[in-house]
C-alpha positions in Angstrom: 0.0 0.0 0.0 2.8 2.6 1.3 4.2 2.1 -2.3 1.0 2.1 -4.3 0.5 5.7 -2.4 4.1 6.9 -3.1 3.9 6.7 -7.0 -0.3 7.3 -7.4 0.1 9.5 -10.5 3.5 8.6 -12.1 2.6 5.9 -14.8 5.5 4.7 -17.0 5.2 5.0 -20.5 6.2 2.1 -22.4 6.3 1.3 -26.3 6.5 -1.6 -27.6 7.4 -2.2 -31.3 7.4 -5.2 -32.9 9.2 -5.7 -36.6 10.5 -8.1 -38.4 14.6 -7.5 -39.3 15.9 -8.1 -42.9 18.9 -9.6 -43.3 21.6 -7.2 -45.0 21.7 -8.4 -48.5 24.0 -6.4 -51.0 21.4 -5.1 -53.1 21.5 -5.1 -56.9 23.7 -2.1 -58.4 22.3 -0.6 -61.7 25.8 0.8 -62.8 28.9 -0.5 -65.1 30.8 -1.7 -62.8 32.0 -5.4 -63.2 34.4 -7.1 -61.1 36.7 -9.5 -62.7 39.1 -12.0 -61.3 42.5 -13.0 -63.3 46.2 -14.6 -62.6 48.9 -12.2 -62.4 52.3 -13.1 -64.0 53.3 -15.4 -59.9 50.0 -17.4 -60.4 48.2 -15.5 -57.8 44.5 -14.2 -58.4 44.3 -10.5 -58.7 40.6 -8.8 -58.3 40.1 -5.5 -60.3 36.8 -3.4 -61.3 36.1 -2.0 -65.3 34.0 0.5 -65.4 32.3 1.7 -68.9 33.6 5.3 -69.8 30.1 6.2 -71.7 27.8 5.1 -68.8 25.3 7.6 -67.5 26.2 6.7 -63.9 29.9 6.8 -63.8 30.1 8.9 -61.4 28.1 6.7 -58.9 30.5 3.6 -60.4 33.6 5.5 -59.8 32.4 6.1 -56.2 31.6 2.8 -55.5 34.4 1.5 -56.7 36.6 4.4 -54.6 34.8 3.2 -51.6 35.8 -0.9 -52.5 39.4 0.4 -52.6 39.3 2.0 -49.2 37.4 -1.0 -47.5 40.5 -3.7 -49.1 43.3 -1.3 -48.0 41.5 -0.9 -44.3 41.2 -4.0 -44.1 44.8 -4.6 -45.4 45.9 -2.3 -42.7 44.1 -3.9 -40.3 45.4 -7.1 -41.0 49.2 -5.7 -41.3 49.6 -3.0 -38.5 46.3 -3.7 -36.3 45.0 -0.2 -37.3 42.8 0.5 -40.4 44.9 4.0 -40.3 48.0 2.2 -41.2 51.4 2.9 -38.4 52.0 4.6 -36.1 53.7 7.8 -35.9 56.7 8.0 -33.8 
């Protein structure tokens, strides 16, 4: 009772939402931009992007594939010097 008297008049407002969650699928580009795989002159596989010149969305293909080049060479980073911002100063 004491505590039924002590908060008479506070109610707690709660929502609630309920929604289902989408897996993160790479969604389907509309642009020129085709990856291609091929052995360099050691045997190993190199992965590079062509991009048509006379597309109408080269600009958003030479973004995306900017933005590919920084995610490789973070992760290279990572990988090399346990920073994606490469060294360290000294």
């Amino acid at each position: 009772m004491a505590v039924e008297q002590r908060f008479k008049g506070l109610y707690a407002v709660v929502n609630v939402l309920v929604a289902k969650i989408a897996s993160r699928k790479r969604r389907e580009r509309n642009g020129s931009v085709v990856e291609k795989r091929k052995r360099s002159a050691d045997g190993r596989f190199v992965q590079f992007f062509t991009i048509d010149g006379n597309s109408t969305t080269l600009n958003d293909d030479l973004t995306h594939v900017f933005m590919r080049n920084i995610e490789h060479v973070r992760r290279e980073n990572q990988k090399l010097f346990g920073s994606v911002n490469g060294p360290r100063k000294k």
